[in-house]
C-alpha positions in Angstrom: -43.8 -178.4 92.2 -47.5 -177.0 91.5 -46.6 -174.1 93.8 -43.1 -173.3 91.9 -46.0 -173.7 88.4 -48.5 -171.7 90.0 -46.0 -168.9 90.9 -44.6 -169.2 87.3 -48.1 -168.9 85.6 -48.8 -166.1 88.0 -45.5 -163.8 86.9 -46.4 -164.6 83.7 -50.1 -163.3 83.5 -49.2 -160.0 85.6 -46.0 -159.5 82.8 -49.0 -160.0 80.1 -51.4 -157.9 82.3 -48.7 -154.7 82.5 -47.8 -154.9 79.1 -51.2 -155.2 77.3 -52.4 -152.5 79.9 -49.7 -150.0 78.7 -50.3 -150.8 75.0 -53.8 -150.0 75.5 -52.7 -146.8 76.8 -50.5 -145.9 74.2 -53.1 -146.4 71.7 -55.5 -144.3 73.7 -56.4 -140.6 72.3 -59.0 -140.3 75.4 -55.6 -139.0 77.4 -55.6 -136.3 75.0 -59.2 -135.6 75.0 -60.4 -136.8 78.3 -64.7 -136.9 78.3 -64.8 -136.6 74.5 -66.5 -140.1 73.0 -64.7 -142.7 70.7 -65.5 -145.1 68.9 -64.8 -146.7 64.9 -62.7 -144.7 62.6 -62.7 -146.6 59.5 -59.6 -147.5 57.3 -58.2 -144.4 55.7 -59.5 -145.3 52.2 -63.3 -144.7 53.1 -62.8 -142.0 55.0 -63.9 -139.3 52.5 -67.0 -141.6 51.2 -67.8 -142.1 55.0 -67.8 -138.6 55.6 -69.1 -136.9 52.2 -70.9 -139.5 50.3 -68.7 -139.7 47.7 -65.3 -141.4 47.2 -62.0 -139.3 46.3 -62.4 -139.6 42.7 -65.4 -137.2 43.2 -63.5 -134.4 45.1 -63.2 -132.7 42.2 -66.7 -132.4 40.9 -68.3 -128.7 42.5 -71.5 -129.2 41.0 -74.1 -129.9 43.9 -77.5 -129.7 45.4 -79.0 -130.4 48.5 -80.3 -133.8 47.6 -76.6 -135.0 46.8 -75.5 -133.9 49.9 -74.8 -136.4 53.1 -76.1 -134.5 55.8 -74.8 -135.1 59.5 -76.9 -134.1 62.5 -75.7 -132.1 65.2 -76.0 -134.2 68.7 -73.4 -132.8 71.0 -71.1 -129.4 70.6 -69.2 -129.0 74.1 -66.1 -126.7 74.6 -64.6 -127.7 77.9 -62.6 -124.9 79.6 -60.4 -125.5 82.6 -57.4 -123.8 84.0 -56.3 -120.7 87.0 -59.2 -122.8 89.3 -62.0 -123.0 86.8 -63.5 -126.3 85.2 -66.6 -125.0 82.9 -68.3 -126.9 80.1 -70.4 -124.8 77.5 -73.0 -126.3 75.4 -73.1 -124.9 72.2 -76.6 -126.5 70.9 -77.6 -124.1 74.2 -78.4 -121.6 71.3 -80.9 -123.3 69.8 -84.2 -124.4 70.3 -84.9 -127.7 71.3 -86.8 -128.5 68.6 -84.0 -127.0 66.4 -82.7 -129.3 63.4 -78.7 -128.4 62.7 -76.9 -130.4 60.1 -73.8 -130.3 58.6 -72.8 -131.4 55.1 -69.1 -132.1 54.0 -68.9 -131.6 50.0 -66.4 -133.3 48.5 -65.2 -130.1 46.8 -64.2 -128.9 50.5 -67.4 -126.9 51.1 -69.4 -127.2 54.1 -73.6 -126.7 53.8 -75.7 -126.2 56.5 -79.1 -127.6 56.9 -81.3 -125.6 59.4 -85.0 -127.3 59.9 -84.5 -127.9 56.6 -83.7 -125.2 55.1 -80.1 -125.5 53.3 -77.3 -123.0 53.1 -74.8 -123.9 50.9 -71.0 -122.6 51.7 -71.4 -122.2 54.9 -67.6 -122.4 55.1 -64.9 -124.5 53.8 -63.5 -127.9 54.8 -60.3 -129.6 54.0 -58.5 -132.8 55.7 -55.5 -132.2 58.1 -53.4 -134.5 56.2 -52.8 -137.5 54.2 -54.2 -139.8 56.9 -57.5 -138.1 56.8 -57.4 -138.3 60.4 -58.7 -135.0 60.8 -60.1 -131.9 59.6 -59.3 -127.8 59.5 -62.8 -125.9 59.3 -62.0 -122.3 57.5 -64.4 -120.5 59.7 -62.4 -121.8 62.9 -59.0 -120.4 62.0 -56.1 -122.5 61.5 -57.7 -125.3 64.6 -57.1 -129.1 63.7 -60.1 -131.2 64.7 -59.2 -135.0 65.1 -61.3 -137.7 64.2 -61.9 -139.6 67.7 -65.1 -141.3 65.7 -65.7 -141.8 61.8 -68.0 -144.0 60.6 -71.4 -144.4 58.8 -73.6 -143.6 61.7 -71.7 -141.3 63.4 -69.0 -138.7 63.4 -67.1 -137.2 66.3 -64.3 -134.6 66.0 -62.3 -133.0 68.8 -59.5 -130.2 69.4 -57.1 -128.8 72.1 -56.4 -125.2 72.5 -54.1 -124.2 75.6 -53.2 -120.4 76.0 -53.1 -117.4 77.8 -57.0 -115.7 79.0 -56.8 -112.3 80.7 -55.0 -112.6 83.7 -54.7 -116.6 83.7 -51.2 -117.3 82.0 -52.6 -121.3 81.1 -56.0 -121.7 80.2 -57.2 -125.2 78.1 -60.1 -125.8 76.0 -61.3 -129.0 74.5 -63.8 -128.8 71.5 -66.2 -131.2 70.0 -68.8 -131.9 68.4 -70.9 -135.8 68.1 -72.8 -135.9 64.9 -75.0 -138.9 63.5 -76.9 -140.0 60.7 
């Protein structure tokens, strides 16, 4: 008898084991971004505070300075290229100094500033979200690329996309974009 309970409570927990495990990995963007962080996205509704500093009733507004603005720094910016027997990963804060400061500011009014060692250039380029989610962003100066939110919360902000096409010769080539930012 405790060997037919033990068997029973043994089917049971690897029934529960398989199907929280594939749950889990239905929920999981990391398939689609594999090596790009995740973490907290917060509920839809604070999204544009979390992200601009200002709810959605202050979209609208266009008047800005500096001092209003939330500014983001820049702590990772990879592109991951792989594909036709290459695996390369670029660092795009390679550019800089290491001493460099880059921010990033998301206006409400769907402007992006830029805050180099302090010194601020507004309209840097334009913002505006994917969709009504707010799960992600389009960036003007990248062309018509959706970035998706992996991370969005107050201390930190991590966006990510997936490009697959054709690169000289190589008929598939794929390259994964992101960028980590914290407060």
């Amino acid at each position: 008898m405790k060997r037919l309970r033990f068997t029973s409570f043994l089917m049971i927990a690897i029934a529960l084991a398989i199907t929280v495990s594939c749950s889990k990995d239905d929920d999981s963007g990391s398939d689609k971004y594999p090596g790009v962080p995740t973490g907290v996205i917060v509920p839809i509704e604070e999204r544009a505070f979390v992200l601009t500093g200002m709810d959605d009733s202050g979209m609208k507004s266009t008047e800005f300075t500096a001092e209003d603005m939330k500014f983001w720094k820049f702590e990772k910016s990879e592109v991951k290229v792989s594909g036709c027997g290459m695996s390369e990963t670029y660092d795009n804060l390679d550019y800089f100094e290491p001493t460099d400061v880059v921010e990033l500011a998301f206006t409400p009014s769907g402007e992006l500033w830029q805050r180099f060692n302090g010194n601020v250039s507004n309209t840097y380029a334009t913002w505006e979200w994917s969709d009504a989610s707010k799960s992600g962003i389009y960036i003007s100066s990248l062309g018509n690329i959706e970035f998706e939110f992996t991370e969005l919360n107050e201390n930190q902000v991590v966006y990510a996309s997936k490009q697959t096409g054709a690169f000289e010769e190589c008929s598939s080539v794929t390259a994964i974009t992101y960028e980590v930012l914290s407060r």
